[in-house]
C-alpha positions in Angstrom: -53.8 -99.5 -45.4 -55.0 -96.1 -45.7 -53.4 -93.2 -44.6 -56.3 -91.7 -42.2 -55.8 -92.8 -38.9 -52.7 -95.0 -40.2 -51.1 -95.3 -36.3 -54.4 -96.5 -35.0 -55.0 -99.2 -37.8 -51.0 -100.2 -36.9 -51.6 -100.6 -33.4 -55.1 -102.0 -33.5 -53.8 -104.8 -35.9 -50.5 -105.3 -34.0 -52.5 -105.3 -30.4 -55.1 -108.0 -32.2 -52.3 -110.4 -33.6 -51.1 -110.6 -29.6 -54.5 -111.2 -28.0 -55.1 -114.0 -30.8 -51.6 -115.5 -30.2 -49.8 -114.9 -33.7 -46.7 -113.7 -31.7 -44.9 -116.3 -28.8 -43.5 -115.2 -26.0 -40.2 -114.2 -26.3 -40.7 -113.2 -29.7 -39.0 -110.4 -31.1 -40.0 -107.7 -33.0 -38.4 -105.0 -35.2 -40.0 -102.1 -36.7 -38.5 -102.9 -39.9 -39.9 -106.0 -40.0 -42.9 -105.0 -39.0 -43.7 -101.8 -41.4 -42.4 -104.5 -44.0 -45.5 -107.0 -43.1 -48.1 -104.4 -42.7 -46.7 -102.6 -45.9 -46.5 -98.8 -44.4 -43.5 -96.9 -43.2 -42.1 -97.3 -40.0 -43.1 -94.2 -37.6 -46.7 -95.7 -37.4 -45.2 -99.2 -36.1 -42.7 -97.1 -33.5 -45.4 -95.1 -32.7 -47.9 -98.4 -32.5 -44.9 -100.7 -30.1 -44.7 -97.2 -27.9 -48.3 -98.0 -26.7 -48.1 -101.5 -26.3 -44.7 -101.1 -24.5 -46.7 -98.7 -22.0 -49.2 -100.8 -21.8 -46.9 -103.1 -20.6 -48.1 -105.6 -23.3 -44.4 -105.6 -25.0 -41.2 -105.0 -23.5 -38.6 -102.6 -25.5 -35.1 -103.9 -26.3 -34.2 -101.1 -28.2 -35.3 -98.3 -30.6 -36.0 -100.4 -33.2 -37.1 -103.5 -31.3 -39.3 -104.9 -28.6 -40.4 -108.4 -27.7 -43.3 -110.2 -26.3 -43.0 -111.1 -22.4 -42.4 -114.2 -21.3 -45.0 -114.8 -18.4 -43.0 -116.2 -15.0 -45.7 -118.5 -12.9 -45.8 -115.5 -10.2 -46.8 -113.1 -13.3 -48.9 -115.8 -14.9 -50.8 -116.4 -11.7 -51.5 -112.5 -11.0 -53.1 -112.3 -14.4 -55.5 -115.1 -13.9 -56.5 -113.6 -10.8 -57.1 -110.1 -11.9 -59.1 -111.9 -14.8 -61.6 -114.3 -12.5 -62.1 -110.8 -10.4 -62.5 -108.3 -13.5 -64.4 -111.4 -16.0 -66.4 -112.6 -12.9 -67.8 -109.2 -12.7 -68.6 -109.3 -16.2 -70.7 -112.0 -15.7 -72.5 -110.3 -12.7 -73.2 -107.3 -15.0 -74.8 -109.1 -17.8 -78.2 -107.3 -17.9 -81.1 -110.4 -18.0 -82.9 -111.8 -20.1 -80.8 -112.0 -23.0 -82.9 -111.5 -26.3 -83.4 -114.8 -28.1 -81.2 -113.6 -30.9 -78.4 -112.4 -27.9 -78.8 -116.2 -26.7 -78.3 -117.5 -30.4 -75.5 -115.9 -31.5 -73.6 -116.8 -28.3 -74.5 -120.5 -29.2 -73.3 -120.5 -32.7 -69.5 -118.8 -31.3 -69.2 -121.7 -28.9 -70.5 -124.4 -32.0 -67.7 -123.2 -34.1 -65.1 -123.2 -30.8 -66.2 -126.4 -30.6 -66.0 -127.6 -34.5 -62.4 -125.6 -34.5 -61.1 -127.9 -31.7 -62.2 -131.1 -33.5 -60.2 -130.0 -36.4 -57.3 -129.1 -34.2 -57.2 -125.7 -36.1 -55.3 -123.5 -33.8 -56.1 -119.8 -35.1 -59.8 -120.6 -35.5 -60.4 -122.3 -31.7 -58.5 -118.7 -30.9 -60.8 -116.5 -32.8 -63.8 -118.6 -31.4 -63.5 -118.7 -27.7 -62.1 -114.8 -28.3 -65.2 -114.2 -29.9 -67.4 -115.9 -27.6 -65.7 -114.1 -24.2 -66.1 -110.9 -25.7 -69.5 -111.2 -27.1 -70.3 -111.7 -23.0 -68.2 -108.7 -22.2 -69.9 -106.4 -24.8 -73.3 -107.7 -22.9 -71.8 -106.3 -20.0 -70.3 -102.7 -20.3 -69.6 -101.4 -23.6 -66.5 -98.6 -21.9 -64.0 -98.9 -19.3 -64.8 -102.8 -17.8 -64.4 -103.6 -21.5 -61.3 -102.5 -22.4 -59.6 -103.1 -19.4 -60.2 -107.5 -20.1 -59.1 -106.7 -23.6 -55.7 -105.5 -22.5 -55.6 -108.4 -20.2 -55.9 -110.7 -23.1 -52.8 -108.9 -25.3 -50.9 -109.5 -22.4 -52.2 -113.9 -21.9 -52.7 -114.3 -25.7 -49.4 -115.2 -26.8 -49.6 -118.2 -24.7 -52.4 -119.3 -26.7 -50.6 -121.9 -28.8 -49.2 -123.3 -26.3 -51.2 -126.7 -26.4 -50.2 -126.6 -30.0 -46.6 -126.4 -29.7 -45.9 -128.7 -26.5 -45.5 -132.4 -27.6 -48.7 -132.6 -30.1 -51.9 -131.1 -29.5 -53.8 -131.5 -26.9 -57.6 -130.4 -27.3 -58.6 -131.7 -23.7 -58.0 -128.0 -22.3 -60.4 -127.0 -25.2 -63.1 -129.6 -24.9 -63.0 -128.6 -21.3 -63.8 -124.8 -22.7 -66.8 -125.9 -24.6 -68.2 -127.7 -21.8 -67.8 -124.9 -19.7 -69.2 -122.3 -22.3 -72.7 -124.9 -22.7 -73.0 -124.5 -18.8 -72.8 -120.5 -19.0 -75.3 -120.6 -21.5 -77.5 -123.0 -19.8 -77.3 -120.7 -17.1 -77.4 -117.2 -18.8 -81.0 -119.0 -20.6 -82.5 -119.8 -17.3 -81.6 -116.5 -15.7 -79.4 -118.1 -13.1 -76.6 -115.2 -12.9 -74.6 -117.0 -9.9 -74.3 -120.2 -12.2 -73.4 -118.1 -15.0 -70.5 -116.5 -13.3 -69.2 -119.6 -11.8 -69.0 -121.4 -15.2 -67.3 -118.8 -16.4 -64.6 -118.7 -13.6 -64.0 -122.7 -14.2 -63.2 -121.7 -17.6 -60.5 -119.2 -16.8 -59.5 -121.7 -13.8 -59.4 -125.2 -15.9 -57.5 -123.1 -18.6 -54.8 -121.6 -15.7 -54.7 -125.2 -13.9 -53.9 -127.1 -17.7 -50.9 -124.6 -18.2 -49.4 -125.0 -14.5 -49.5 -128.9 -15.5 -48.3 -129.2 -19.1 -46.2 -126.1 -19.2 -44.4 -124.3 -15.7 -44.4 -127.5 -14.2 -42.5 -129.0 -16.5 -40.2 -126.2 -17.1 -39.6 -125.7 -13.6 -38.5 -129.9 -13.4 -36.2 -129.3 -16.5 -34.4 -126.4 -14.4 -34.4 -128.2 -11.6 -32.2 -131.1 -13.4 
């Protein structure tokens, strides 16, 4: 890394790896460790898990340590409901008609979404539906509406993998996602803005409903036990 603006490229890197779900919940993470992976010293990463602890995106065990939270339904549940109103809005913000070439690229995020989950390869279906979401939200503000989803998606990205990691994959969630990205685009090339939105809330819905299924409610019958 280079030296000018060193802390930014730390935290930038460190706040992409948690929206992309490199890092699980409950995951711990030391400086040390850190500056080791990044190959830089260790104020930049301090300075970098300072943010992301105020931003409430990583909780700090110590002064050489934090971890990534482990979402409770109740927080789970306030975080997809802050996203359908902030992302819904998004949607309603999206000036129309989208340029051809807006409409295209769009497409091609959601065919390579779609080619990801057929392989079952977790960090690309990540980087794909990530890709396609924000190319929307870019449509739609390019300041404060914008980064207020990203931080949003630090704090529900390292839940990503879940699907990956409970019993064997399970790509129904994400077929459902591409479904509900080719209505959003069917809508957002027709000019239908209500339609648009609404596809997009099913998306953030079917996604919240899959995890209350195959994850909390299974932990909370374990517990119960």
């Amino acid at each position: 890394m280079e030296k000018v603006n060193l802390q930014d490229q730390v935290y930038i890197t460190l706040r992409n790896a948690l929206i992309r779900g490199h890092f699980e919940p409950g995951a711990q993470l030391t400086i040390r460790a850190l500056a080791s992976a990044l190959g830089t010293s260790m104020v930049p990463v301090r300075d970098a898990l300072q943010r992301l602890v105020a931003e409430r995106s990583l909780e700090l065990l110590g002064n050489r340590s934090a971890c990534v939270p482990e979402l409770n339904r109740a927080a789970f549940d306030e975080l997809v409901r802050i996203r359908l109103m902030l992302e819904g809005e998004a949607m309603r913000l999206i000036p129309m008609p989208l340029r051809p070439q807006q409409l295209d690229q769009l497409e091609l995020a959601n065919r390579k979404f779609e080619l990801a989950v057929d392989r079952g390869d977790a960090e690309a279906i990540t980087d794909a539906n990530m890709e396609f979401h924000f190319m929307l939200y870019r449509l739609a503000s390019g300041g404060l509406l914008h980064g207020i989803i990203e931080t949003l998606w630090v704090r529900a990205g390292p839940m990503l993998r879940m699907p990956f990691k409970i019993n064997s994959y399970d790509p129904i969630v994400f077929r459902r996602g591409v479904e509900r990205h080719g209505e959003l685009l069917s809508a957002l090339r027709t000019q239908d803005r209500d339609a648009a939105q609404q596809a997009l809330l099913r998306d953030i819905a079917d996604t919240a409903q899959w995890y209350h299924e195959h994850f909390y409610d299974g932990r909370e019958t374990q517990a119960g036990k």
